[in-house]
N, C-alpha and C positions, 0 to 999 in steps of 0.2 A: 504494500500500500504506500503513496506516495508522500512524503511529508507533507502539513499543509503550509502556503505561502502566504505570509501575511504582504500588505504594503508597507505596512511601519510596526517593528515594534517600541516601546516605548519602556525605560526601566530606569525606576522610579518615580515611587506614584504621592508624591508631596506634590502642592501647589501647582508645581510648574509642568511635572509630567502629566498630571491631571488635567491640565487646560491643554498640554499639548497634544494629548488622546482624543479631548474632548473635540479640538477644531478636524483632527485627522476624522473620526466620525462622521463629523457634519458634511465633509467632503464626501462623506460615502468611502472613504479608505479605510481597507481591512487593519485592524489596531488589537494590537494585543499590549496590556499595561500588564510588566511585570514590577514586586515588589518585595523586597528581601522578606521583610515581617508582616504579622497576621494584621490584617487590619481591623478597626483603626490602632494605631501604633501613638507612642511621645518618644521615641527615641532618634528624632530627627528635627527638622526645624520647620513644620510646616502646621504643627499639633497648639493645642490651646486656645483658649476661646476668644480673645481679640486680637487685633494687629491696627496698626495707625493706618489711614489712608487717606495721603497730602498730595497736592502740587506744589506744596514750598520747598523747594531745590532749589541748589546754586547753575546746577546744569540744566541751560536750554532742553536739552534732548531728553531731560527726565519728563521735562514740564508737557512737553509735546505727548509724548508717548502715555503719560498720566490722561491725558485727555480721552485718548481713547482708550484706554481702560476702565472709565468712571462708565464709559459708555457703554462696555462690554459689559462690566459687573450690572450697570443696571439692565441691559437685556437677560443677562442671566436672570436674574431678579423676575424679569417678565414670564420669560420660557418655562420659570417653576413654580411660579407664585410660591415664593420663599423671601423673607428679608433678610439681606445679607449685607446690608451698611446703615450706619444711622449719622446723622450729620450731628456733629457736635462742632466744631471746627480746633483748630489748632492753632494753638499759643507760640511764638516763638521769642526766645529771650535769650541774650546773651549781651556782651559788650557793645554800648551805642556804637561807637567807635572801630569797632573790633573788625576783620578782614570779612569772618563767614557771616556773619552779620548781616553786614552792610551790601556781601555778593547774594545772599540771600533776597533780601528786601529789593534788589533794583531787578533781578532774574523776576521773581513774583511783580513788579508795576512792569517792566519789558513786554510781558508775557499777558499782561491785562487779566490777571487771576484778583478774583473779587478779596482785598483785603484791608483790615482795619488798622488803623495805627493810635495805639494807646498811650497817653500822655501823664505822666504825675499824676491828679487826683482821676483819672480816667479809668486808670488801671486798677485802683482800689475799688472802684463804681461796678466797675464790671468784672472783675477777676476776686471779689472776695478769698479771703484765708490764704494768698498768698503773698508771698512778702519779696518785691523784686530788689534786686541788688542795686545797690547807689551804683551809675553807669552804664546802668542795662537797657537797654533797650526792648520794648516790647510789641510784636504785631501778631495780628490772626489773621492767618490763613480758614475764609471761613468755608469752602467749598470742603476741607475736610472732614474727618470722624472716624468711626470706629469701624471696622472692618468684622463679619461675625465669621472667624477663620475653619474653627473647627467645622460649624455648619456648611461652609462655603465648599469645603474639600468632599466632606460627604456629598453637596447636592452635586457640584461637576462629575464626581467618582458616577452618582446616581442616573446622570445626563447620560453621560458616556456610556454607560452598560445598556440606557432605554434604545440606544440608537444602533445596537448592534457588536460594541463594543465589549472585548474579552479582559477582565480582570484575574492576574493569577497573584493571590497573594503570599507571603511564607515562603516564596522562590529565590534562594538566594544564587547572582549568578557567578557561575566558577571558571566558564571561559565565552571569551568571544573571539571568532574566525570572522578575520575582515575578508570582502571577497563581492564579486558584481551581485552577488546574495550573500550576506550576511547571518552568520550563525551564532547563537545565542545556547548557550548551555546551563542547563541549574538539576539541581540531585534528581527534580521530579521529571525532567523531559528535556527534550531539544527543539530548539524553535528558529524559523530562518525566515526572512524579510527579505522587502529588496532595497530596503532604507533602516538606520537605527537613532535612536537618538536618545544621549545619556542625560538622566536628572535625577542624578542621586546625590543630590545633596554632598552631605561630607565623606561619603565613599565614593566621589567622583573621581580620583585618584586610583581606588583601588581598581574602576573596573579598566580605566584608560592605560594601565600597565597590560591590559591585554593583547593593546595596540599599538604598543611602544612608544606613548605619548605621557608625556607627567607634565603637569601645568602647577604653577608656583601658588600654590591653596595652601591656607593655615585652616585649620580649625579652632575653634575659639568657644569652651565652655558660658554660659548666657546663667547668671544665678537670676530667674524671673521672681520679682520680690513683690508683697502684697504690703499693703501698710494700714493699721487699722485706724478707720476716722473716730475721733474724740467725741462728735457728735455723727451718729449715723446717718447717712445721707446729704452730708457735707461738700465732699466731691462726689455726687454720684452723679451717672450716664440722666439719669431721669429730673436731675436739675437744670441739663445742659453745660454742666463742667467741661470744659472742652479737652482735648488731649492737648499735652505740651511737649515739649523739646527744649531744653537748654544747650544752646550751641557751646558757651565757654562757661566755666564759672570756678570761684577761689578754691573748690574742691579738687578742681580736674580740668584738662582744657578737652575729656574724650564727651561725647554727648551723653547726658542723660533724659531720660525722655517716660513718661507717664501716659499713664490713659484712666478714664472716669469709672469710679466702682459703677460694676457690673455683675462679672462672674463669681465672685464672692462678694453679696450683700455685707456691705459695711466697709470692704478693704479694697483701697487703690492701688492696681499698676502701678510701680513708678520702677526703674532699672537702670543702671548702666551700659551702655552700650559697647563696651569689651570686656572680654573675661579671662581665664588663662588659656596656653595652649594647648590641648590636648591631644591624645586617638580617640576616634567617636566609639570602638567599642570597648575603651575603656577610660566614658567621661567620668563616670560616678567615682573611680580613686582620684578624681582631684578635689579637693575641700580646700581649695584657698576662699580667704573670706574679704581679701583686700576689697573689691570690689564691694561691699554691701556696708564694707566700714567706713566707706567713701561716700556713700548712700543715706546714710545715720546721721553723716557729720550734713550732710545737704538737704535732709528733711527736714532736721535740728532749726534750720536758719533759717529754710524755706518757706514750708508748709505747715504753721503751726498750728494745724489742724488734726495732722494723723502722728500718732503718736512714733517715735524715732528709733523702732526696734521692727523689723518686718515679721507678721505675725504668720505667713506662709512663704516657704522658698522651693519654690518648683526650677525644673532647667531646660535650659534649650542651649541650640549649636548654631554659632555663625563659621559659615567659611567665607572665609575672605579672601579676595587678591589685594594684591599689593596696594592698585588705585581705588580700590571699594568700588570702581565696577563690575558689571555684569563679565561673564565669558559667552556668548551668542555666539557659533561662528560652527561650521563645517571641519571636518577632521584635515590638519593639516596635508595627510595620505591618502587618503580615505574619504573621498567626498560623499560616498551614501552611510557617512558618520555624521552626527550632529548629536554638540553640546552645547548642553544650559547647565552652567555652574559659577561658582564665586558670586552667589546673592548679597554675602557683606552683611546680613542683618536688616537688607528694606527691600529684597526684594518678591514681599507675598504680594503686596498688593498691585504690583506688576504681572500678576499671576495671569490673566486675561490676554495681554500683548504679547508678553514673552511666548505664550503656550502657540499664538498668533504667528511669532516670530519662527518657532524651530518648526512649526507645520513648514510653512515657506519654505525653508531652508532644508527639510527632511524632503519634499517635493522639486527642487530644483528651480523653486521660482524666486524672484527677484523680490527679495524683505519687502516692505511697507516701511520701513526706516532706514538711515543710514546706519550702519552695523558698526563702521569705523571705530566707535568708541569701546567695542563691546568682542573685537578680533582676538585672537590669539595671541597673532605678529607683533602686537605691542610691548609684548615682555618677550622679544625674538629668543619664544620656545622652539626647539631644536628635536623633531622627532625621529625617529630610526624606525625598521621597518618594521612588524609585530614577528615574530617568530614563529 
C-alpha cells in the first residue's frame, strides 16, 4: 500500500503552526499538524490564558503586519463565534527623554495608530493606583488589549480539524529526510509531504540539526508572576485596567510588562521580560529568582495596589535571536523547508500573519510582506548538507 502524500506537513502545533495549518486548510491543502506532546500541553510558549495585543512598536513593519492580524483574529472571531480579544488598551511608560521611548511614540503618530498622551494630573485621572516615575513618560496605545491565548489555540486547533485537517499529537519527531518529498519520522509512523514547515518553538534547533542547519536561538526561562490586588478588583480586565509595558525603569532597563486581572480573580499579570538560559527539557532545574526580585522591588514603587510578593508563579519559554526578530524565511538548502522560529517573547499575537506568512512560503508564492527583516542571511548562518 502506498504511503499517503500530504501537501504540507506542519510540526509544531503552538500559535504559529496552528495558524499555519489553519491557512494550508483553507487553501484546501492536504495538512497534517504534528506535535511532540499530548494536547493541550504548558510546556512551551504558546499555553496560558492571556497574551498582550499592540501596534505600539518601534518597527514600521511590526505596525503594518499588526494591522492585518487585528483583522485576521477578528475574522477568526466571526468564523467561530468565539471571543478571542477584549480591548483594554495599552499603557506605555518609560523615560520622557529616553531612545525607545520617544522611537516608540513617533512609529505609533507615523503610523496614524489611535493614541493618547497623558500628562501630570492626567495620568492620575485616568490610570488610578499607579505611581509613574519623575521622567517618564506616558501614552496608550488604545487599539490594544488582551488576547484570550489558550482559547484562541484550541479554536484555530478546532478550525483546522472542521476543514479537513489531521492532528497527530504525542509524536515526537526523530528524523527528517530532506528531499523533492520530504520525510518526517516519529516512534508512531512515517509521514512525507511535498512541502515542511518547522514551528517548534524552542526545539527548533533540535529538529533543524536534521538538516544540517543550526540558527543562533537562546532559550530563555519566563517566571509568569500573578500579584494579589489589596483591594479586589482594582486592576481588573472588567474595570478596563489597561495592559502596560515599561520600556526602561530604575529597576532594569529589560521591559516589564503587565496585563489586567482576569485569569485569577483578584491577581494581576505583571512579569519580566527575560529570564535565565536554559534546555527546554530541562526548564524546571533552573530556580533563579533574580528576575521576580526585580519585580518586588518594581511593584514596591509602582503599583501600590497589589501587594509586592507574587502570590502565583507559573513558567513559560522565550527563544530569542539575537535582534528579537522573527526567523520567517525558506531552508537555506532546502527550499520545500520552511521556518517560523525566534518569536522573542511577542510573537503570539502575530499568530494570524505569520501562520499567513509560512502558508506563502510553504506554497512557493510571493509573502504579502517584505520578509527582509525576518531572513536567515542576516546572522550569515552557514549550512552544510543534512547527512
Amino acid at each position: 500500500m502506498s504511503q499517503e502524500l500530504y501537501d504540507c506537513i506542519v510540526i509544531g502545533a503552538g500559535i504559529q503552526g496552528s495558524f499555519t495549518s489553519y491557512h494550508l486548510a483553507k487553501k484546501n491543502k492536504k495538512t497534517l499538524l504534528l506535535e511532540q506532546f499530548p494536547l493541550p500541553h504548558s510546556r512551551g510558549s504558546s499555553h496560558g490564558q492571556t497574551r498582550v495585543i499592540r501596534k505600539a512598536y518601534e518597527h514600521d513593519f511590526y505596525v503594518h503586519m499588526m494591522e492585518e492580524s487585528y483583522q485576521l483574529w477578528s475574522q477568526l472571531e466571526k468564523e467561530t463565534n468565539v471571543q478571542l480579544y477584549r480591548r483594554t488598551g495599552l499603557l506605555v511608560m518609560g523615560p520622557e527623554n529616553g531612545k525607545e521611548f520617544q522611537l516608540l511614540k513617533t512609529t505609533l503618530e507615523r503610523n496614524h495608530v489611535p493614541t493618547v498622551n497623558l500628562l501630570g494630573d492626567e495620568f492620575s485621572k485616568h490610570i488610578p493606583l499607579v505611581n509613574l516615575t519623575k521622567g517618564n513618560g506616558a501614552l496608550v496605545d488604545t487599539t490594544a488589549g488582551v488576547l484570550y491565548a489558550d482559547r484562541a489555540l484550541k479554536t484555530v486547533q478546532g478550525l483546522f480539524q472542521r476543514m479537513g485537517g489531521v492532528i497527530k499529537d504525542g509524536e515526537e519527531v526523530n528524523a527528517i529526510k530532506p528531499g523533492s518529498v520530504v520525510t518526517v519520522m516519529t516512534a508512531s509512523g512515517t509521514y512525507s509531504a511535498k512541502s515542511l514547515v518547522i514551528t517548534a518553538g524552542s526545539w527548533a534547533n533540535n529538529l533543524l540539526s536534521h538538516t544540517g542547519l543550526h540558527l543562533p536561538l537562546q532559550v530563555f526561562k519566563i517566571n509568569v508572576c500573578y500579584w494579589k490586588e489589596k483591594v479586589p478588583g482594582s486592576y481588573s480586565i472588567h474595570r478596563r485596567f489597561p495592559c502596560f509595558i515599561q520600556v526602561e525603569s530604575e529597576e532594569s532597563n529589560h521591559h516589564i510588562y503587565g496585563l489586567p486581572s482576569n485569569e485569577y480573580p483578584g491577581l494581576m499579570k505583571l512579569c519580566y521580560h527575560i529570564g535565565p538560559e536554559i534546555e527546554p527539557d530541562e526548564r524546571d532545574r533552573q530556580t533563579d529568582r533574580e528576575d521576580i526580585d526585580i519585580l518586588q522591588r518594581y511593584v514596591a514603587r509602582c503599583f501600590p495596589g497589589l501587594v509586592p510578593v507574587p502570590a502565583v508563579v507559573e513558567s513559560c519559554m522565550y527563544t530569542m535571536t539575537p535582534d528579537q526578530h522573527f526567523i520567517l524565511d525558506s531552508h537555506p538548502t532546502y527550499s520545500n523547508i520552511v521556518i517560523g522560529a525566534g518569536f522573542s517573547g511577542h510573537g503570539f499575537k502575530f499568530g494570524p500573519i505569520v501562520g499567513k506568512l509560512l502558508y506563502e512560503l510553504s506554497q512557493g508564492e510571493v509573502p504579502s510582506y517584505d520578509l527582509s527583516p525576518f531572513r536567515i542571511r542576516r546572522f550569515q548562518t552557514h549550512s552544510k548538507s543534512a547527512l
